[in-house]
C-alpha positions in Angstrom: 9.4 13.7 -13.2 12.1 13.2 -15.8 13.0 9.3 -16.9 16.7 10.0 -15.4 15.0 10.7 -11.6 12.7 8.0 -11.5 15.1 6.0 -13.0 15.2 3.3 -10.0 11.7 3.3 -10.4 11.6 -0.5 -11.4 8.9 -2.9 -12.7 6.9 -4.1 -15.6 2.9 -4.1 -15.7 0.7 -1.0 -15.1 1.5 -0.1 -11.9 5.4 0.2 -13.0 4.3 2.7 -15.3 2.2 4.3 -13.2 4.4 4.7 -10.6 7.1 6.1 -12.8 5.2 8.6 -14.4 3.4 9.8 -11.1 3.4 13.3 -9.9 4.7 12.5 -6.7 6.1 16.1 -5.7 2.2 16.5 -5.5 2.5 14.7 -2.9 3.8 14.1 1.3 6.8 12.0 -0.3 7.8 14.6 -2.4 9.8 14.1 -5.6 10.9 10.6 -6.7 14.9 11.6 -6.2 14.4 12.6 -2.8 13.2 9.6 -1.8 15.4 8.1 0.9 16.9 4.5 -0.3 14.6 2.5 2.6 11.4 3.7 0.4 13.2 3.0 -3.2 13.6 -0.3 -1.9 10.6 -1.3 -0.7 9.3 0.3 -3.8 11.1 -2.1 -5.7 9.6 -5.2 -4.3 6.5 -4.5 -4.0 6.4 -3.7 -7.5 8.2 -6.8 -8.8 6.3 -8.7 -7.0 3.7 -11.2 -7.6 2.2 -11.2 -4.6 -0.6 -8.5 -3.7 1.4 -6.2 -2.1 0.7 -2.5 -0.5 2.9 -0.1 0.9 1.7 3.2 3.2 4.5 5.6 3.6 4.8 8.6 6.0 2.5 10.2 8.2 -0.5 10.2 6.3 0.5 7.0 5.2 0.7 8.0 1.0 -0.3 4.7 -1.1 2.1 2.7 -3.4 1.0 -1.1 -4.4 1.3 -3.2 -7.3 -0.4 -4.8 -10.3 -1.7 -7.8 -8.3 -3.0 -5.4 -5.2 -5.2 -3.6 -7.7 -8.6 -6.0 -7.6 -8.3 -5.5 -3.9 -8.8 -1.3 -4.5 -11.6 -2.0 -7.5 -12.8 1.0 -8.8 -10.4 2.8 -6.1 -8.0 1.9 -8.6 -5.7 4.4 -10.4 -7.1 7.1 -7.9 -5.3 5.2 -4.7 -2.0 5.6 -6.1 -0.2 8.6 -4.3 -3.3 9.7 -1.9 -3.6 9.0 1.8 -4.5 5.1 3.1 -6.9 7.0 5.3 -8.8 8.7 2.4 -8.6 5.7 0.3 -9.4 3.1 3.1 -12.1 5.4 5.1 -14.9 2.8 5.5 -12.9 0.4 7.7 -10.1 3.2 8.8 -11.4 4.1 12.1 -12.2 0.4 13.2 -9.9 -1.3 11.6 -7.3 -0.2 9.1 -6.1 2.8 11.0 -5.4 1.2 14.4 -3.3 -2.0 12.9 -1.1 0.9 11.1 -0.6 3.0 14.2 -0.1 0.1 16.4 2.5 -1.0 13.3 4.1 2.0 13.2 3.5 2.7 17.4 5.3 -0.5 18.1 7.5 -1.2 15.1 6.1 -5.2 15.3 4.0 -6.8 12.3 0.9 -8.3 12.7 -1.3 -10.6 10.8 -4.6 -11.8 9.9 -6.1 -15.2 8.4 -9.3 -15.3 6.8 -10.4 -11.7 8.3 -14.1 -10.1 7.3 -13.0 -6.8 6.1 -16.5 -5.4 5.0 -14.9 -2.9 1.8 -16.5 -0.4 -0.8 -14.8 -1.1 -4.1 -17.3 -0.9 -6.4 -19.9 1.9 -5.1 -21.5 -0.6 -2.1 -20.1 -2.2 0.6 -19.4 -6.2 0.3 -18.1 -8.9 3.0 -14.6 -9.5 1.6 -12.3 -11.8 3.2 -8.7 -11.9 3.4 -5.1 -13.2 4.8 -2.6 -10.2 5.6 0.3 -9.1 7.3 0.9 -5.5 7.8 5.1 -5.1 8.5 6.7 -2.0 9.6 9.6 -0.7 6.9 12.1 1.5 8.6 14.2 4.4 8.3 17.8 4.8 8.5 17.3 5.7 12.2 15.5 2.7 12.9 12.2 4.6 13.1 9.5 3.2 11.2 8.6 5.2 8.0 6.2 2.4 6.2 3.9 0.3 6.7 3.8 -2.8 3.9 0.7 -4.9 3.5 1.3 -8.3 2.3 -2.2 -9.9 1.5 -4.4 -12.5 -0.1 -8.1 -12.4 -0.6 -9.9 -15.4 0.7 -13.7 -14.6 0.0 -14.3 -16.9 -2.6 -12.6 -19.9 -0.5 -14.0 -18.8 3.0 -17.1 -18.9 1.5 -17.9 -22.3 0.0 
């Protein structure tokens, strides 16, 4: 990708740069200036953002997220960015991850979690992690919804005291 096509590509930190320098006609998205505006957009929050946030795009739901989602992925981290939510996510997928995103994306309504065991391999064994989320459908210009962006806060260390 050239600096002038991921140009709108915005963001400080790692994950900005990351982002930007991605491969992503690799990928289901395809290259960066192909991207329809509804994705650049919500690209552009999540990485500004301070907040942990995560975005799953398309059908196999590609990953984007920022520099405060990355101690949620561990050592899933830099591999996450640009693969498949299922891949990336495939311990608690089939239970847990997967239906919320196709009920998300089914229904076009958000839904959200407090202080949710999420039981997560991030670092080569699985661990009882807690957190606060909301998964929010991002749509298309045809009102369809394209996205699905996870807003999310881990809570293990206060859930557990």
């Amino acid at each position: 990708m050239t600096a002038a096509s991921g140009s709108f590509i915005t963001g400080g930190g790692e994950m900005g740069t990351l982002t930007r320098n991605f491969d992503w006609a690799r990928t289901p998205v395809g290259p960066a200036e192909s991207w329809p505006q509804n994705l650049r957009t919500a690209l552009s929050i999540l990485l500004d953002s301070r907040y942990a946030m995560y975005l799953a795009w398309g059908p196999t739901f590609v990953e984007f997220y920022n520099d405060a989602f990355r101690p949620i992925l561990g050592a899933k981290h830099p591999g996450a960015l640009g693969s498949s939510s299922i891949d990336t996510w495939s311990e608690i997928w089939p239970d847990f991850v997967g239906p919320l995103f196709l009920k998300v994306r089914a229904q076009g309504e958000a839904t959200s979690l407090e202080n949710t065991l999420v039981v997560l391999n991030r670092f080569g064994y699985l661990e009882e992690c807690y957190f606060t989320f909301c998964y929010s459908p991002v749509r298309d210009e045809s009102g369809t919804v394209a996205g699905v962006l996870v807003t999310c806060m881990e809570t293990s260390a206060r859930v557990r005291q």
